[in-house]
N, C-alpha and C positions, 0 to 999 in steps of 0.2 A: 480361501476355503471357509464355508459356512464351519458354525459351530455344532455340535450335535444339540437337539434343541428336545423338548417336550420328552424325553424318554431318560431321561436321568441318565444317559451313558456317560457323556458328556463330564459329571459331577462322580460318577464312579471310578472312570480310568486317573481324572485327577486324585481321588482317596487311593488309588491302588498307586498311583506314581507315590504320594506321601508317604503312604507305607511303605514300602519298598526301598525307599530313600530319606528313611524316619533322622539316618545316623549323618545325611550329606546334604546338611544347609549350605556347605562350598565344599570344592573341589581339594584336592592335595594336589596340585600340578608342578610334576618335577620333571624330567628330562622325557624326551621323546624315545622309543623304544625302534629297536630293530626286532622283527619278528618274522624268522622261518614256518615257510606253508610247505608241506609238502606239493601240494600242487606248481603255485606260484613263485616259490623260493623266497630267497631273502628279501625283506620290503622293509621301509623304515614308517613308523606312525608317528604325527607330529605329539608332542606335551599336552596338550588340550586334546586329543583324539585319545591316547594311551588313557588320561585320566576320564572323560566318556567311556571308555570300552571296559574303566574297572566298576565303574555305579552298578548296584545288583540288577536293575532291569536286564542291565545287558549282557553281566554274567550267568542269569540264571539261562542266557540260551547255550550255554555248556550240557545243559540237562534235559536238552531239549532235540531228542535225535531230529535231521535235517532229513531223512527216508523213512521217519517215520516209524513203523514196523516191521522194516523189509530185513533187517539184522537177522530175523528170526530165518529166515531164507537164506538171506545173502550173507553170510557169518562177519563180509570185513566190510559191510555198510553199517559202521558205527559210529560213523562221524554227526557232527554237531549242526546246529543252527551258528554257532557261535563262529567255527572253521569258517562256515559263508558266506558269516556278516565280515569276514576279514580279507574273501577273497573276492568278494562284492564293491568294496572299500579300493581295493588293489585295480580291481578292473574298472571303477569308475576313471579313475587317475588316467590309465592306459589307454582310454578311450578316448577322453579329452584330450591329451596330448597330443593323440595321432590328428585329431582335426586345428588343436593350434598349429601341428606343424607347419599347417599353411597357411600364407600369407595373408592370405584375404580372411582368413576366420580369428587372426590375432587381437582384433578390435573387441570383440563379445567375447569370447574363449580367453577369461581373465582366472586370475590366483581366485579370485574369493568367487567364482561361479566354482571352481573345481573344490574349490573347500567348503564349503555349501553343499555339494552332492554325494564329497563324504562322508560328510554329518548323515545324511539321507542316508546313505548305504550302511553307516553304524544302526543306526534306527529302522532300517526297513522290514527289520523281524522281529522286532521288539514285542508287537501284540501277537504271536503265535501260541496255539493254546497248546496242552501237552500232545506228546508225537506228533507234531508239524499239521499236515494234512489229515492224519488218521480220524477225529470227530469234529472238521470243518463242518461235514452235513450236519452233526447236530448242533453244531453253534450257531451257525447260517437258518435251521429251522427257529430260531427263538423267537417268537413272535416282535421284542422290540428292535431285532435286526431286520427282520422284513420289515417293518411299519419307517423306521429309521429309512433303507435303501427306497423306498416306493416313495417318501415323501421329501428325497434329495435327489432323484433319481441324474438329474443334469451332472451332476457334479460326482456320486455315491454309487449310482445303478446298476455299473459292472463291477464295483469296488471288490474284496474279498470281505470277509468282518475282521480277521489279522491284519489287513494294509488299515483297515478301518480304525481298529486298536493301534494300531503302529503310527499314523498318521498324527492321531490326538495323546498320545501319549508324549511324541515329537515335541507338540503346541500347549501342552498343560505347564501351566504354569511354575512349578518347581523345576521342571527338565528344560524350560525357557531359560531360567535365571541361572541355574548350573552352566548352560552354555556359555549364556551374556558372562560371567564371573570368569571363568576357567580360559575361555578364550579373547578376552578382553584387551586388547592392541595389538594383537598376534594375526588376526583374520577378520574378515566379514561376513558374517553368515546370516542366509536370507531365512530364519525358519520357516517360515511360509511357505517359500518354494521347495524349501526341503520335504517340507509335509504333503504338498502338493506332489511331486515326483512320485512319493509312495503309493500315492492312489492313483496313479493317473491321469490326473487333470489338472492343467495347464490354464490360471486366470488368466496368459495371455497369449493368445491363439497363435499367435505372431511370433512367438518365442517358442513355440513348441519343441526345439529340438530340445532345450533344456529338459522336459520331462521325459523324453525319450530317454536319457542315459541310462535311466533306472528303470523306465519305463515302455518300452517300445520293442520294438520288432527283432531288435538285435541288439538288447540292452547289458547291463554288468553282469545284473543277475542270472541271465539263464545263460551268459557267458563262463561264469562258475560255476552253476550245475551243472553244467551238459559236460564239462569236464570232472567236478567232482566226484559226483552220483555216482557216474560211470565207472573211474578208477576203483572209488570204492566197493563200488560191487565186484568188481573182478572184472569189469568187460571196458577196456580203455576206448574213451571217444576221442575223438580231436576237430576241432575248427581249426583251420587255417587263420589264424588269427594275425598274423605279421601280415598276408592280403589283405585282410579284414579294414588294416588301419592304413595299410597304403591306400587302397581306394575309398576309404569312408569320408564323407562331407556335410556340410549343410548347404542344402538349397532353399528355394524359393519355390513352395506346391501352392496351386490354386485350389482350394475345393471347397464346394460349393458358393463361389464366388469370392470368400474370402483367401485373399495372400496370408500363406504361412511358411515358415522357416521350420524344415524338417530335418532331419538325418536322413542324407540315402549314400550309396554306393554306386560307384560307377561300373561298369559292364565286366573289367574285369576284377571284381571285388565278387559276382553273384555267386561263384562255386561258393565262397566260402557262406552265404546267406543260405543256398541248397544244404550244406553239410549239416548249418543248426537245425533245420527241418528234417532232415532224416536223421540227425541222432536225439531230436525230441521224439521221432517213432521208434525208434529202438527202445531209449529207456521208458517208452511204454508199455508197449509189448513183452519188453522181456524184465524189469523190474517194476514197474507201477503199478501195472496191471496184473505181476503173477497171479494164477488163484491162491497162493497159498498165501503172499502179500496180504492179498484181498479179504482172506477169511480172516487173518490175524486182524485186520483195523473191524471185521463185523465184531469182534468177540470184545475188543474195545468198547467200542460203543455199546456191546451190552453192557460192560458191566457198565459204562457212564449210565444208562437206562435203570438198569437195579437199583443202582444207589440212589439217582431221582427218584422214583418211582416207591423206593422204601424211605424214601426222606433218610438217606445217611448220607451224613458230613464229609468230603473229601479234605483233608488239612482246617474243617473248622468251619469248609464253605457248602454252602449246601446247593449250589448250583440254581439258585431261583434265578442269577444273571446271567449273563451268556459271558458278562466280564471275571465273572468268580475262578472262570478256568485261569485268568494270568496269572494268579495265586499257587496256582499249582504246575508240576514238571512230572518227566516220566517217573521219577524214582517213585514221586506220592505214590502214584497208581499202586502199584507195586508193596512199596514199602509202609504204606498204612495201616498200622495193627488195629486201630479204630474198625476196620474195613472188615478184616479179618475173623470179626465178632460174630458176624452173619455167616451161617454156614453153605448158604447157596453161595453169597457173594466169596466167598471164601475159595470156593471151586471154581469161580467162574475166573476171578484172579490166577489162580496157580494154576488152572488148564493153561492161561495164553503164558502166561511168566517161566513154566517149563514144557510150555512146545507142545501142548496136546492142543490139534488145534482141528475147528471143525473140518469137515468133509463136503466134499462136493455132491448132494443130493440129486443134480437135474442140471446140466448144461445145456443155457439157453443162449444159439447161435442161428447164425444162416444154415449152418449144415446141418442141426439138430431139430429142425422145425419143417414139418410138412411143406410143400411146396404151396398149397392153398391156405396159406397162417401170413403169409407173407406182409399184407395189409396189418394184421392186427402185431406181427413183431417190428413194423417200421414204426407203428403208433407205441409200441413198449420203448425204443427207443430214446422216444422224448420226451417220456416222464424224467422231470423233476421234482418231484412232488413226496420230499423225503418223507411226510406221516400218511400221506395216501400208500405208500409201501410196506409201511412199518403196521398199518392195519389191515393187509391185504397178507405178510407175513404171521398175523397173528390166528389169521384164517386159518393159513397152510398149518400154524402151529397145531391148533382145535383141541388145546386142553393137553395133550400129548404126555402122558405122564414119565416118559423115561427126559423129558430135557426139559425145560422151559424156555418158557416165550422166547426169551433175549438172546437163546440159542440158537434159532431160529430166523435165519433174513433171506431177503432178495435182494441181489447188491449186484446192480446195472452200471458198471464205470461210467463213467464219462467218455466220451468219445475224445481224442485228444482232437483240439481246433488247431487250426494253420494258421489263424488269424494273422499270423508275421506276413506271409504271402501277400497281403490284400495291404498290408499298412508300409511295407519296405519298398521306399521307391528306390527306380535305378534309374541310373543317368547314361542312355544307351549310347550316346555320341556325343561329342561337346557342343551346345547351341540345342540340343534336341530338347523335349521338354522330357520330365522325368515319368516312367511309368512303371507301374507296379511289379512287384515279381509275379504275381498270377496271373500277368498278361505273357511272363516268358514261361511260367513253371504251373501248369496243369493243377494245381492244387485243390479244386473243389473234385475234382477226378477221382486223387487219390484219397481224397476223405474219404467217397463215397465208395472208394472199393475197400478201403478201411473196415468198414461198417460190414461191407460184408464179408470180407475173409478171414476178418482178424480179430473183430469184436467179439466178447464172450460175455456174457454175461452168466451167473449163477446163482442158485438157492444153497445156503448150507446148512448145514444140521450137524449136531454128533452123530459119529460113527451108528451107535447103538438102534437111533430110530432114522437115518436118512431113506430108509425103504419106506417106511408109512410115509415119511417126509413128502417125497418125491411123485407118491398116488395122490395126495392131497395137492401141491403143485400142478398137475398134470389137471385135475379137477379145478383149480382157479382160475388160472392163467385159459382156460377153454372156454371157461363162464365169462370172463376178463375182455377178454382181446381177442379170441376164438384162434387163437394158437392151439396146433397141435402138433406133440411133439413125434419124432420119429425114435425106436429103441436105442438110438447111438447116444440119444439127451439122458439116460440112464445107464445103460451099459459102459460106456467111457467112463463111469464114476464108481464099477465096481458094485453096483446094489446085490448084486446076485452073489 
């Protein structure tokens, strides 16, 4: 893994590991701990992983909700980043096992690759900014995270900026020598590859099932959310995960001319690869994407916006880096009477902190958009272009004297991707060569019917002005993309 180079991140996440870890020049490593998951049950963690999981990097993901904002909705998705990195930890193990099982994978599938992708899994949430996902878009917009991604793009280009944080936070120099120290004749650990796994990229192509575990189609991690997230909201998911590890393997995939060693699954192992793709679209549809999820993370980012914007300190940082957010956890938000001082910001906090939360001014859908809009709502679509929105919202705003600006957004979800489909090979018969699940499972199909029956997109506003809102909306979005809407993009929201 290159270094982060010309943009000072590189030299910041180091100063924020120091800090954070001002008081642990070495570890206290005393006995290995047994720790109860709700999910996962009783598991044991080795002396050197117990004493990594107590350093504050990794405590502070205690304060760090793992959904984000959705609590506000879903009253018992209150769980952690910290729950994650434990059952992340637990599922790395479970997954390699099931492939040492076999005979032929016993040669590569050693102790110190599996304790190596622990370390990764303790570390893979380490750079997440406050509420998880909730102002990825505006940390992702910072100008030295784009210049960073464009100009590592081989290696960085689909990265997140938290696998990005999480990766060199891994590789910084103080959390290197805590490792070396703490775990020193007990294991061997590749930090490299452990750093690598978090982001995705694999220095050697040939090896690539390694970064799969953490990484890949049917990796630890979305083998704990898809169970966690779910539970905690109230709506229980399940993979078949005892199939899962009966049929999973490593082969040998050709592509693009190059021999690589991948994870796949053989034929009867794919129910359970179908089960993580359809309860990755449930917990979109029915948690990721609620609206009311959705307007809780805009109202977030205003206030992140406010406070930039009026130059106020959050815990002391002023947000000029996109790294300043590690510094901070939900409580800051929240609990910063610094914050408190400003009377707009002051409201704009305790609207989301006690549940007043904006409205849906204008639902923009397949069903709520003329039929001759169609072109210019596939083009809305696939903007990413999180300050081309945020000044197209300030339009709709237009000065609006009952709410301000940062009350005000157009917040287009993401579409959830299948990308597992295209990258999960299956081995249909023994001797056959291995081919993808979207050669057995329709996947770009149902993306695309996705997009149109289930995606929503919205503008929100306060209650008080989402009727002028919503005329101002209906006047951009026409000028915009030459959408136009039908009275159900208003009426379903109640304007009247």
């Amino acid at each position: 893994m290159s270094e982060l180079k010309n943009l000072n991140i590189k030299d910041e996440i180091e100063k924020y590991v120091n800090h954070m870890c001002k008081h642990h020049d070495r570890l206290n490593v005393r006995d290995g701990k047994v720790i109860h998951d709700a999910i996962w049950g009783t598991r044991r963690f080795k002396d050197y992983e117990v004493a990594l999981l107590d350093i504050p990097i990794i405590q502070r993901l205690r304060q760090i909700h793992q959904t984000g904002l959705a609590y506000l909705t879903f009253p018992s998705a209150s769980h952690t980043r910290f729950e994650h990195t434990l059952g992340v930890t637990v599922q790395v193990s479970k997954l390699l096992e099931a492939l040492r099982g076999k005979e032929e994978n016993k040669s590569y599938i050693n102790e110190d690759l599996i304790n190596t992708l622990r370390i990764s899994a303790i570390f893979h949430d380490a750079g997440h900014t406050p509420f998880s996902h909730a102002i990825e878009e505006i940390v992702e917009s910072y100008p030295e995270i784009v210049k960073f991604k464009k100009d590592n793009h081989d290696k960085f280009g689909t990265a997140k900026a938290h696998e990005i944080f999480s990766a060199h936070i891994l590789q910084s120099d103080r959390v290197r020598n805590l490792i070396k120290e703490c775990v020193k004749g007990k294991a061997i650990i590749d930090i490299d590859l452990a750093a690598a796994s978090i982001i995705g990229h694999s220095p050697d192509e040939s090896d690539y099932y390694k970064i799969q575990v953490l990484n890949g189609p049917f990796d630890a991690d979305k083998l704990d959310y898809v169970h966690r997230d779910g539970e905690a909201s109230g709506l229980p998911l399940r993979v078949d995960l005892d199939r899962l590890w009966y049929s999973i393997d490593v082969s040998d995939i050709t592509l693009e001319g190059k021999k690589s060693k991948r994870l796949t699954v053989d034929y009867r192992g794919m129910t359970s690869l179908e089960q993580i793709l359809f309860t990755k679209m449930i917990l979109f549809t029915t948690i990721y994407q609620h609206h009311k999820v959705r307007a809780s993370e805009c109202m977030l980012r205003g206030i992140i916006e406010y406070a930039k914007n009026k130059e106020i300190q959050i815990c002391g940082h002023s947000l000029n880096s996109p790294v300043d957010f590690l510094y901070i956890t939900d409580a800051d938000i929240f609990g910063n009477n610094a914050l408190l001082k400003d009377n707009n910001l002051h409201n704009l906090i305790h609207n989301l902190e006690y549940r007043r939360l904006l409205k849906r001014a204008i639902i923009i859908s397949n069903n709520t958009i003329k039929k001759d809009s169609v072109g210019g709502y596939n083009k809305l679509l696939n903007i990413k272009d999180y300050k081309f929105l945020r000044e197209l919202a300030n339009e709709i705003w237009d000065g609006n004297k009952d709410c301000l600006k940062e009350e005000v957004w157009i917040d287009l979800p993401n579409r959830p991707d299948f990308k597992e489909a295209d990258k999960a090979f299956i081995t249909p018969l023994p001797g056959k060569k291995p081919i993808t699940l979207s050669e057995f499972f329709p996947v770009g199909q149902w993306s695309k019917q996705y997009s149109f029956s289930r995606w929503r997109g919205h503008v929100f506003a306060p209650e008080k002005c989402k009727k002028e809102i919503a005329e101002n909306s209906k006047k951009i979005f026409k000028r915009e993309f030459g959408i136009k809407f039908e009275p159900e993009a208003t009426d379903l929201c109640h304007n009247n």
